[in-house]
C-alpha positions as CSV (number, residue, x, y, z in Angstrom):
1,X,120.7,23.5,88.2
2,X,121.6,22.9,84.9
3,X,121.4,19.7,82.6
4,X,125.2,19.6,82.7
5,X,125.2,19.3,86.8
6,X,122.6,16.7,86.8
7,X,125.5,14.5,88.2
8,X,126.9,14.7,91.2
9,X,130.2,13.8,89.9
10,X,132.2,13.2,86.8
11,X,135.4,11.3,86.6
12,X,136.6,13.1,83.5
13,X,135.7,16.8,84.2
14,X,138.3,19.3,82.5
15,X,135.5,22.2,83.5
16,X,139.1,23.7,84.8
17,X,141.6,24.4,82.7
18,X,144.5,25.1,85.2
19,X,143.5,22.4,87.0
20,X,142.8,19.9,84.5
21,X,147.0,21.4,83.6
22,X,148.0,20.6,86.8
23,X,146.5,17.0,87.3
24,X,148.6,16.9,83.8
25,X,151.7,17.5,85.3
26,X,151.4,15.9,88.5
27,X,150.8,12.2,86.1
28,X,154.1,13.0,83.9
29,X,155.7,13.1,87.6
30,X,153.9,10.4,89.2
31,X,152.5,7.9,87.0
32,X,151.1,6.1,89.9
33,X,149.2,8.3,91.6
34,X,145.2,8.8,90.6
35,X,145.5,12.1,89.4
36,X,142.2,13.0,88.1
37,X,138.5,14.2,89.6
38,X,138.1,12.4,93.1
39,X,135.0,10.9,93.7
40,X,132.8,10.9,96.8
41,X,133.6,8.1,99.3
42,X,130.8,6.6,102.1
43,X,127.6,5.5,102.6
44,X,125.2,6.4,99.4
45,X,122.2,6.9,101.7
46,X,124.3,9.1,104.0
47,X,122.6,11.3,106.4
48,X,125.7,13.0,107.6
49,X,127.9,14.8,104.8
50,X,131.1,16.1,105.4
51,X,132.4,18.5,103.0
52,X,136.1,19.2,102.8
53,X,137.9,21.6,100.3
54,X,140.3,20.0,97.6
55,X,142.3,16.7,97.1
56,X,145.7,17.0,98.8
57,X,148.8,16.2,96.9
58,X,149.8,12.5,98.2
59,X,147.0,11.8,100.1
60,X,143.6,12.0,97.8
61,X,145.5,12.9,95.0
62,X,147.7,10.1,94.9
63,X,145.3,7.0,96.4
64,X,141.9,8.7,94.8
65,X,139.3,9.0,98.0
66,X,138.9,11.3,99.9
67,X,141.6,12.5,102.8
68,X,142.9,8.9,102.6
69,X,146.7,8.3,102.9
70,X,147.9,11.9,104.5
71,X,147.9,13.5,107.5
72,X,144.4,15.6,107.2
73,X,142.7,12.1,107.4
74,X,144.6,10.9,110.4
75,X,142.2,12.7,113.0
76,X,139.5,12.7,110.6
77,X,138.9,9.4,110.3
78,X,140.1,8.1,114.1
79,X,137.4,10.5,114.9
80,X,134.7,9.2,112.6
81,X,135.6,5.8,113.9
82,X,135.0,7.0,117.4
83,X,131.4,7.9,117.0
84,X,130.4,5.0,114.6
85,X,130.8,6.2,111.6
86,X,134.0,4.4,110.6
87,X,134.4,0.7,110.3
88,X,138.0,1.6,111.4
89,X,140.3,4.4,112.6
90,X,142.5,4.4,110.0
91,X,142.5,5.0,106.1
92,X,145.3,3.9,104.2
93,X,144.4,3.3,100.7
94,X,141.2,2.5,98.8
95,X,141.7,-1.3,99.4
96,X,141.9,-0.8,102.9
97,X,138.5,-2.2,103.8
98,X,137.6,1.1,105.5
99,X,133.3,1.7,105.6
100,X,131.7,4.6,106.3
101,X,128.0,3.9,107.5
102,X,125.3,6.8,107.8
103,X,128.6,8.9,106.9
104,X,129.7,10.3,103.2
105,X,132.8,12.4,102.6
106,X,133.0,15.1,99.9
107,X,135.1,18.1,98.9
108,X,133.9,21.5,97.5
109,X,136.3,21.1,94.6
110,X,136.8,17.4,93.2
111,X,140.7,17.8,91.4
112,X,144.2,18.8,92.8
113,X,144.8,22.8,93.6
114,X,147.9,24.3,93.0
115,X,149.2,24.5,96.2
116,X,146.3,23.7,97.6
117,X,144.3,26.4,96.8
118,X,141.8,26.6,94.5
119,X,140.4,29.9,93.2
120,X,137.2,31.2,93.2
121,X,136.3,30.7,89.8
122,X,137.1,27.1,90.4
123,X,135.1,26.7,93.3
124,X,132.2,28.3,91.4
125,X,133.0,26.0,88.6
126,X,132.7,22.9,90.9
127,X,129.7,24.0,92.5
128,X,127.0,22.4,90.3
129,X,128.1,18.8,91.7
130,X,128.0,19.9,94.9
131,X,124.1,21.2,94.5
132,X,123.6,18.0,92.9
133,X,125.3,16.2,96.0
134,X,123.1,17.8,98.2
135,X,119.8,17.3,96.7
136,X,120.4,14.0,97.0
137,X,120.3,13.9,101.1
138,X,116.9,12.9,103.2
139,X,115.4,15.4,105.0
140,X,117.0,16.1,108.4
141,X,120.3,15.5,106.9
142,X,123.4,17.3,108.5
143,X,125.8,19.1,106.6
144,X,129.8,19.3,108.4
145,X,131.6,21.5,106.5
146,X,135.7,21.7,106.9
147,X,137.0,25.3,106.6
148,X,135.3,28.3,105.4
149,X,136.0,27.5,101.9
150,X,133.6,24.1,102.3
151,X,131.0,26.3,104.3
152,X,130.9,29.2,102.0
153,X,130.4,25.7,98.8
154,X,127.2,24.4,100.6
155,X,126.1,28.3,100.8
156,X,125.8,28.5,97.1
157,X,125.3,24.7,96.2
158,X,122.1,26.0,98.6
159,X,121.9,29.3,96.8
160,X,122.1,31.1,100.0
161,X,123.8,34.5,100.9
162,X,127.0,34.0,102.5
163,X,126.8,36.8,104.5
164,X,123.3,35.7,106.3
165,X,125.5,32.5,107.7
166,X,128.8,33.6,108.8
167,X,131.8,30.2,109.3
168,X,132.5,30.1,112.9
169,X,134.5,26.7,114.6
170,X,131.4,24.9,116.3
171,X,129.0,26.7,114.6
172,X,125.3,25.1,114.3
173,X,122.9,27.0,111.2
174,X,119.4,25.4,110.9
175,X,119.1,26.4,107.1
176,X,115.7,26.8,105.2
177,X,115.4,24.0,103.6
178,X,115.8,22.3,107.3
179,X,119.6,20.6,106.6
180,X,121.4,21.8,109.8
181,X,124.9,23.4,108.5
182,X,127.6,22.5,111.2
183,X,131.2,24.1,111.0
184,X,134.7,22.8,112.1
185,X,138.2,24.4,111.5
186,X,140.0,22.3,108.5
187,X,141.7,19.1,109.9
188,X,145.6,20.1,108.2
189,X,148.7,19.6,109.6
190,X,148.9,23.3,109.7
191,X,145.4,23.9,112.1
192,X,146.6,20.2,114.0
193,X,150.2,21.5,114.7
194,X,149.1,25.0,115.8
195,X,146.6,24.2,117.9
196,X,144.3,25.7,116.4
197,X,142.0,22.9,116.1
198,X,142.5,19.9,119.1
199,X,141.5,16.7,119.4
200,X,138.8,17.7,121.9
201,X,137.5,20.2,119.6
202,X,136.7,18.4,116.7
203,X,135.6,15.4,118.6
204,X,133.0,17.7,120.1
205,X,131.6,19.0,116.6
206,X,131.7,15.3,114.9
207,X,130.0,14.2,118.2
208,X,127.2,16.8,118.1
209,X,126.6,16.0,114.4
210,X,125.8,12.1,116.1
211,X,123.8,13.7,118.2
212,X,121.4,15.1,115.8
213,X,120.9,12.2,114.3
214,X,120.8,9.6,116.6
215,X,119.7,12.0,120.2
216,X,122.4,10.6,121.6
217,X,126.2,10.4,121.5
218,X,127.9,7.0,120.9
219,X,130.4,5.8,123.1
220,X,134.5,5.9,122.0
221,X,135.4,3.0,121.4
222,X,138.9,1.3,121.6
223,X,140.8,0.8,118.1
C-alpha cells in the first residue's frame, strides 16, 4: 500500500475526476444534500464488514452514511436489526440514533456514480481505502460483500485473483489470510422487486455471517 492509502478514508478525495464532476453538479442542484466522499458508518472494532458498491443518489448521497434514507437500506438494515447487529430496523438519516455493534458498513467506491455505475478505473482508484479498511479487522473477521462489484473490491484490496474466487449468491471463501469472504446479491430495488434476491435469502446469508462469529444464530426479534 502506498503512503497516500495509509487512510482508510478521506472526506475530500477528488482522486476521480468524473466523479469529483458529478458530486459538482449534483450540489449546484441540491444544495442540501452531502454530496461528497461517504464515510464508513458502524462499529470501529467491527468484526463483520459489509461492503456495498457506490453511494446512491438520495439515499447516501443526499444524508451522507451509508444506504441510509433509500430503498437499498430498507431490507438491509431490518435485516441487520434482526440478528443484532442493528440498534434498530430502520435508518432514516444520520441523526437517527441508529447503532451498529460488532457490524461496519462500507462501499467499494466512497462518491456518487453516474448512474450508479462506477467504472473500473474508479473502482481501481478507490481501492487503496478499501485495503486500508481491511487491514484494519481482527483476525477471524468476516467479510459480506453486496454484488459482484463489492466482491471483485475485497479481491484486490486482498490482492487476490479474481478468477480463483468466483461471486456466487450465498457463497462462503475461506481466503488466505483466514477473513471468510461471504457473498449476497445487491439489496436494490431492481434485485428486491424481481425477486431476485428475497427476504429469506438474504436473511439466510446475514444470519450465517452471525453464525461465524458468534456459533450460533440470534433470534429475530420484533421491531
Amino acid at each position: 500500500m502506498t503512503a497516500a492509502y495509509a487512510v482508510t478514508f478521506d472526506p475530500e478525495c477528488t482522486r476521480c475526476p468524473r466523479l469529483a464532476d458529478h458530486l459538482a453538479a449534483v450540489r449546484r442542484a441540491h444544495p442540501d444534500y452531502h454530496a461528497a466522499p461517504v464515510a464508513p458508518f458502524g462499529d470501529p472494532e467491527a468484526r463483520l464488514l459489509i461492503v456495498g458498491l457506490a453511494p446512491g443518489m438520495h439515499g447516501a448521497n443526499r444524508t451522507g452514511r451509508p444506504f441510509t434514507g433509500d430503498f437499498a437500506g430498507i431490507l438491509l438494515y431490518r435485516t441487520l436489526y434482526a440478528h443484532g447487529f442493528g440498534s434498530q430496523p430502520e435508518a432514516t438519516a444520520v441523526d437517527d440514533g441508529l447503532v451498529l455493534r460488532g457490524c461496519r458498513i462500507t462501499n467499494a467506491v466512497k462518491c456518487l456514480p453516474p448512474e450508479n455505475k462506477p467504472t473500473t478505473e474508479e473502482v481501481r482508484t478507490c481501492n487503496g481505502y478499501l485495503a486500508a479498511e481491511l487491514a484494519t479487522l481482527p483476525d477471524a473477521a468476516v467479510l459480506l460483500a453486496l454484488g459482484q462489484v463489492a466482491h471483485n473490491a475485497v479481491l484486490r484490496a486482498l490482492d487476490l485473483r479474481q478468477s480463483a474466487w468466483r461471486f456466487g449468491h450465498g457463497v462462503e471463501h475461506v481466503l488466505p489470510n483466514g477473513l471468510r469472504l461471504l457473498d449476497s446479491y445487491h439489496c436494490s430495488r431492481y434485485n428486491t422487486q424481481t425477486g431476485r434476491l428475497t427476504e429469506p435469502m438474504f436473511d439466510a446469508v446475514v444470519g450465517r455471517c452471525r453464525e461465524l462469529l458468534t456459533g450460533d444464530l440470534c433470534v429475530v426479534r420484533s421491531a
